[in-house]
C-alpha positions in Angstrom: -65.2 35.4 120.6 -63.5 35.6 124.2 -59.8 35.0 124.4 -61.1 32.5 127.1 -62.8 30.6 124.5 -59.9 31.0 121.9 -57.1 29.2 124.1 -60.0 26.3 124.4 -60.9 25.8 121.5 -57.1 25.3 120.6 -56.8 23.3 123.4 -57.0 19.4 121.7 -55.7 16.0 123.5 -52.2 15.0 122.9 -52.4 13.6 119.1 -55.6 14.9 118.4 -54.5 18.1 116.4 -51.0 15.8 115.0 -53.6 12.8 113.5 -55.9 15.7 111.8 -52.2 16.9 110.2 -51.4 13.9 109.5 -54.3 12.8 107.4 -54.4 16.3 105.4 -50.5 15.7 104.7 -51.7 12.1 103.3 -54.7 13.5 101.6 -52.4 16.3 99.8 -49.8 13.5 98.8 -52.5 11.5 97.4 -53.5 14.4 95.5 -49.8 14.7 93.8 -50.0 11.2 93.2 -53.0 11.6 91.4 -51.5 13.9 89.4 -48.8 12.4 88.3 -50.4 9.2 87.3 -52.8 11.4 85.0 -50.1 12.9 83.2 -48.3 9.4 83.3 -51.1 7.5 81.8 -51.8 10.2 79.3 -48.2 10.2 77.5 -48.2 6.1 77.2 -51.2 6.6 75.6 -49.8 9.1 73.3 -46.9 7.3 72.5 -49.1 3.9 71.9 -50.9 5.9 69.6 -48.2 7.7 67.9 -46.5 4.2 67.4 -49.5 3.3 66.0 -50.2 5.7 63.7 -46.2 6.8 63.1 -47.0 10.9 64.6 -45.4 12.5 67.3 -48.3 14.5 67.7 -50.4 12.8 70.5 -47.2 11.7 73.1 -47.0 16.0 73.4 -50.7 16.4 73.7 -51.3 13.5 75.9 -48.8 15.7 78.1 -51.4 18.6 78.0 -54.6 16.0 78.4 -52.7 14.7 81.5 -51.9 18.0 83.1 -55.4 19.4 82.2 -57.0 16.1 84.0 -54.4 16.4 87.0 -55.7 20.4 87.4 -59.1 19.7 87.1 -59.0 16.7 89.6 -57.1 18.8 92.0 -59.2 21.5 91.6 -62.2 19.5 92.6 -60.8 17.6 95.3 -59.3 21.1 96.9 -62.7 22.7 96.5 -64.7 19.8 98.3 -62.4 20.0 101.1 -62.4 23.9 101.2 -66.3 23.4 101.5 -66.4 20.6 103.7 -63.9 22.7 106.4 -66.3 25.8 106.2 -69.5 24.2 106.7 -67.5 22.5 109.9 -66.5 26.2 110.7 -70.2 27.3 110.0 -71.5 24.3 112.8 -68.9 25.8 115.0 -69.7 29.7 115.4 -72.2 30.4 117.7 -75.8 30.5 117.0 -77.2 33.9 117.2 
């Protein structure tokens, strides 16, 4: 690819390149969010149950189950971006 094409290409309207930031930013966050409400949910859980069932067993696993979920979740959501961006890269490059 020309330099020519390069400085074009980067070339956006005024907002254009800040409002695709922005919404990444917010989608990341989410993502956190996400995580933290797994884990969260997860250790209530475990510590209905071990109330429940007088353990102390589930509170500290329901720590793991939570982070587990939160990975897995991230993981996924990471990947479908990753391969959403390079199919848009792909539909960019010039056809040969």
């Amino acid at each position: 690819m020309s330099d020519e094409r390069r400085r074009e290409e980067s070339r956006s309207p005024v907002g254009e390149g800040r409002h695709k930031m922005d919404v990444s930013g917010a989608a990341y966050a989410g993502i956190g969010l996400q995580f933290a409400a797994l884990i969260l949910i997860c250790v209530f859980a475990g510590q209905w149950l071990d109330r429940r069932l007088q353990t102390q067993w589930f509170t500290i696993a329901g720590v793991f189950i939570g982070a587990a979920l939160g990975i897995g979740s991230m993981y996924k959501r990471l990947m479908a971006d990753q391969n959403r961006e390079d199919a848009a890269r792909r539909d960019r490059e010039p056809k040969a």
